[in-house]
C-alpha positions in Angstrom: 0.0 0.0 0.0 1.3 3.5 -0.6 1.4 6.7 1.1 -1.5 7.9 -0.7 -3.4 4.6 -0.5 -3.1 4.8 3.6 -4.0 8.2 3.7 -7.1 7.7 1.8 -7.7 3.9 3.9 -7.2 6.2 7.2 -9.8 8.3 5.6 -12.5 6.4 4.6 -11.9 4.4 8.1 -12.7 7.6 10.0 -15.7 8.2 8.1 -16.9 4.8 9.0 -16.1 5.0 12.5 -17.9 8.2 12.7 -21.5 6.4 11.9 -23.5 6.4 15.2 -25.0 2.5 16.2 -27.4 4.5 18.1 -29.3 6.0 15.4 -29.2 3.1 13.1 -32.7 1.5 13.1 -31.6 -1.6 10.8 -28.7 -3.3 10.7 -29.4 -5.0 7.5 -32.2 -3.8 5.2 -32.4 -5.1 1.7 -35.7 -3.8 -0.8 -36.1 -5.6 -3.6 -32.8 -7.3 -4.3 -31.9 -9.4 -6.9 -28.4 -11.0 -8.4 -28.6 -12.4 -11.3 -25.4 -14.1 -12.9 -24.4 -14.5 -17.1 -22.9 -18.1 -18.1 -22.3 -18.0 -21.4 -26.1 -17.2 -23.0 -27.6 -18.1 -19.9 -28.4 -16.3 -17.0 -29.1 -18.0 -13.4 -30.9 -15.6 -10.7 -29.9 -16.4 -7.3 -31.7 -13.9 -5.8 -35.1 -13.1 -6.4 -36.5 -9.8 -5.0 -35.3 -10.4 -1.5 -36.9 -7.9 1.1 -35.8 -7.9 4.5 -35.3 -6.2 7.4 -33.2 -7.2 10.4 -32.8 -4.9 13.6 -29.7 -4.2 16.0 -29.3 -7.3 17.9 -32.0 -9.8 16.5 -30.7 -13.3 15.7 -31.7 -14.6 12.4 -31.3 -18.1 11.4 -31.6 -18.7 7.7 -32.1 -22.4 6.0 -31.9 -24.1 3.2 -30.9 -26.2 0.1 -27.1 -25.9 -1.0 -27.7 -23.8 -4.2 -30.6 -21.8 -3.0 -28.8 -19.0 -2.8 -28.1 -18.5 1.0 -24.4 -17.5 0.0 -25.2 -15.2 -2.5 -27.2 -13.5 0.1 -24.6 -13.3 2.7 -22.1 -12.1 0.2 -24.4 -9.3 -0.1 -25.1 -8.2 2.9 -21.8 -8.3 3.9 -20.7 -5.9 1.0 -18.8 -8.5 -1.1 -20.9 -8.7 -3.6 -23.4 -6.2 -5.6 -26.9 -6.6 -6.4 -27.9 -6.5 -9.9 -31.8 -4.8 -8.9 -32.6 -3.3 -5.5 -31.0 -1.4 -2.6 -28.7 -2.9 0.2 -28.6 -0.7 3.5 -25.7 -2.1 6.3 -26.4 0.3 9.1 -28.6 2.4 7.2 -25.9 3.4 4.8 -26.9 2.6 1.0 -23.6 0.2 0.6 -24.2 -0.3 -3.1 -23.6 3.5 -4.0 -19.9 3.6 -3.0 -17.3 2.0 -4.7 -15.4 -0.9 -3.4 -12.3 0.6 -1.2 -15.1 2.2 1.1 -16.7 -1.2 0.8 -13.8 -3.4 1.9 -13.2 -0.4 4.7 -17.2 -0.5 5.7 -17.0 -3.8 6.2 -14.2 -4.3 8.3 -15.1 -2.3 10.6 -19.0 -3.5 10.3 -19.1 -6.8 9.8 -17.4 -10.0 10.9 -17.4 -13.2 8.9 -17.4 -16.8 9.9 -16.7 -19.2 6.9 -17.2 -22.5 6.7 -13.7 -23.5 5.5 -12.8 -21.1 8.2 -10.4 -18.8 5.9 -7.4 -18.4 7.9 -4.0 -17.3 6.7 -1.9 -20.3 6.9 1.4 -18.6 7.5 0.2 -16.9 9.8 0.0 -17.6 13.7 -3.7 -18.1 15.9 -2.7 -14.8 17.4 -1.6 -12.7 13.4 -4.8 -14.5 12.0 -6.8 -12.5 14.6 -4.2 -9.6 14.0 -4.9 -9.4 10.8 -7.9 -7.4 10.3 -7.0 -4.4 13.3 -4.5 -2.9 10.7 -6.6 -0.3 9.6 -7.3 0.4 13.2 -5.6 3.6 15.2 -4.6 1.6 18.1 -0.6 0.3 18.5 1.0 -2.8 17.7 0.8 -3.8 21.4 -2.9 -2.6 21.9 -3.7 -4.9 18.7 -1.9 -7.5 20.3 -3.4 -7.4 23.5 -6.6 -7.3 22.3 -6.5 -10.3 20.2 -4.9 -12.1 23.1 -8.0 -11.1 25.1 -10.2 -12.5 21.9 -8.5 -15.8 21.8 -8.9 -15.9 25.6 -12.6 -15.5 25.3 -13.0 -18.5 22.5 -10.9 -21.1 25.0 -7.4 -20.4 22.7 -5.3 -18.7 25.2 -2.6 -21.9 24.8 -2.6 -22.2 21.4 -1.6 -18.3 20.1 1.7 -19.1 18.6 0.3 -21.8 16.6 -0.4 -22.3 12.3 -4.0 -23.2 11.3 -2.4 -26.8 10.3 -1.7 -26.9 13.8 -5.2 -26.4 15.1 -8.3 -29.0 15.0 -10.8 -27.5 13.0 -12.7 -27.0 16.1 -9.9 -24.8 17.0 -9.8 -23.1 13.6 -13.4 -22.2 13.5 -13.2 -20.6 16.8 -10.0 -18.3 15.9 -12.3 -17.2 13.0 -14.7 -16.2 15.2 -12.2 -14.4 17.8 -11.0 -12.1 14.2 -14.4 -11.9 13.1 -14.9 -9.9 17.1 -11.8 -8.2 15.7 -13.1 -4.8 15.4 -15.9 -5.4 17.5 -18.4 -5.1 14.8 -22.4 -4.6 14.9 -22.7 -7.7 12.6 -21.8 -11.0 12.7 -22.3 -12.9 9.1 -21.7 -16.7 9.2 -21.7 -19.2 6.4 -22.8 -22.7 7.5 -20.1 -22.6 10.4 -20.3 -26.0 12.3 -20.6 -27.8 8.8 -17.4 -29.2 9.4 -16.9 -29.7 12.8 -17.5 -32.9 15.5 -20.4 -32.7 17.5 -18.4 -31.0 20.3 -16.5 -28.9 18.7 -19.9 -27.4 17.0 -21.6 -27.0 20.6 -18.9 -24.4 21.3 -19.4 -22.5 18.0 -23.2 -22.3 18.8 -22.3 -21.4 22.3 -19.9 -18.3 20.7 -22.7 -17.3 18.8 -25.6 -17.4 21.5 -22.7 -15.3 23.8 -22.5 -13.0 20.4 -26.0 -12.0 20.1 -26.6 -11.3 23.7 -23.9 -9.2 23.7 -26.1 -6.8 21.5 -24.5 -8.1 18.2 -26.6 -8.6 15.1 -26.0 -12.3 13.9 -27.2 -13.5 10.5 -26.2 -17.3 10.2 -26.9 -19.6 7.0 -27.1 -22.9 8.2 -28.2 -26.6 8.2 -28.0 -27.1 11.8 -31.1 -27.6 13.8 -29.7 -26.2 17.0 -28.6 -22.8 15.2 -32.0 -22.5 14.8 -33.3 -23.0 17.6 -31.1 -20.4 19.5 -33.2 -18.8 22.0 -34.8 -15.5 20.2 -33.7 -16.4 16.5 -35.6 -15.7 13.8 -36.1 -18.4 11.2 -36.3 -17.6 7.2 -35.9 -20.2 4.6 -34.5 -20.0 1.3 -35.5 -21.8 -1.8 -34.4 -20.9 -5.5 -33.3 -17.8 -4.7 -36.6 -16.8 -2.6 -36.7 -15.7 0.8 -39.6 -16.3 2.9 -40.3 -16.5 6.8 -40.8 -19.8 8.4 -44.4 -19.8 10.1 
């Protein structure tokens, strides 16, 4: 990055951190979104005039077939990827109207994601994955440190800091993902089938994280097969099906 770049990164990060969770009445709003994709002469839509509304806090659970479009949706939401029709507001702010280095800024500071394959770096340690995404942050190297330290501490990690994702279970991976997706200490926490992979166990203490998460005042959106995530006291279920979104009654 150059001079200029972090100047203008610095910038934009400001901005963001300026925005005032108070007045925000949605963390995620979408009206009337649709992605379509071009194969070739085809086109697939993924998303099919998606409306939706989720407040500061709420829990919302969403379910269903691989290939329904669940992904596409997160993606979305969590600034990734653009809409082809429709408006995407993260914390009230029309996302889809700036371009994409105040995208990757906004959600940095706004969102943190849980992947199912759990995206670490794999050169770097437990404690740099968590690191990682404080960069942009004003705080020193040894407040950054401490405070991923502190993160790790909170997802049962505190022994294993110095140590490459190879190193970890997958158990353990998942849960350093979510200790840098708490990173920044973001409104919203997006996650993308995240006990998929994991032993019975292992997944207990990922739904666990995220129960913890949302009563902390976080707004979680999770796509997900399991059951349990579901039931988590307060959630919201929606189900998706070719690219529909529709409550579950």
């Amino acid at each position: 990055m150059s001079d200029d770049d972090a100047w203008v990164a610095d910038d934009i990060y400001e901005t963001i951190e300026s925005i005032d969770s108070d007045g925000v009445k949605f963390a995620v709003r979408l009206q009337n979104v649709s992605r379509r994709y071009s194969l070739g002469k085809r086109e697939i839509d993924a998303l099919k005039n998606i409306n939706l509304g989720i407040g500061m806090g709420e829990f919302v659970a969403i379910t269903g077939a691989s290939g329904s479009g669940k992904t596409t949706l997160l993606n979305i939401i969590g600034a990734i990827d653009y809409a082809t029709e429709g408006r995407v507001f993260v914390m009230d702010v029309p996302i889809g109207d700036y371009d994409e280095s105040f995208r990757a800024t906004f959600r940095l500071a706004n969102t943190g994601f849980i992947f199912q394959s759990y995206n670490l770096i794999s050169t770097l340690t437990a404690l740099e994955n968590v690191m990682f995404p404080m960069q942009l942050t004003d705080k020193s190297l040894d407040e950054i440190q401490e405070d991923s330290l502190q993160l790790l501490e909170r997802v049962w990690l505190a022994e294993r800091t110095d140590h490459l994702p190879w190193q970890l279970s997958s158990g353990e991976q998942q849960r350093v993902a979510i200790a840098r997706a708490m990173a920044n200490d973001p409104p919203i926490i997006l996650a993308d089938e995240p006990t998929a992979n994991l032993d019975s166990e292992s997944a207990k203490m990922v739904r666990d994280l995220l129960q913890l998460l949302h009563q902390s005042g976080k707004a979680v959106i999770a796509m997900t097969h399991d059951s349990a995530i579901v039931r988590t006291k307060g959630a919201r279920h929606l189900t998706m099906a070719d690219g529909v979104l529709s409550s579950n009654v």
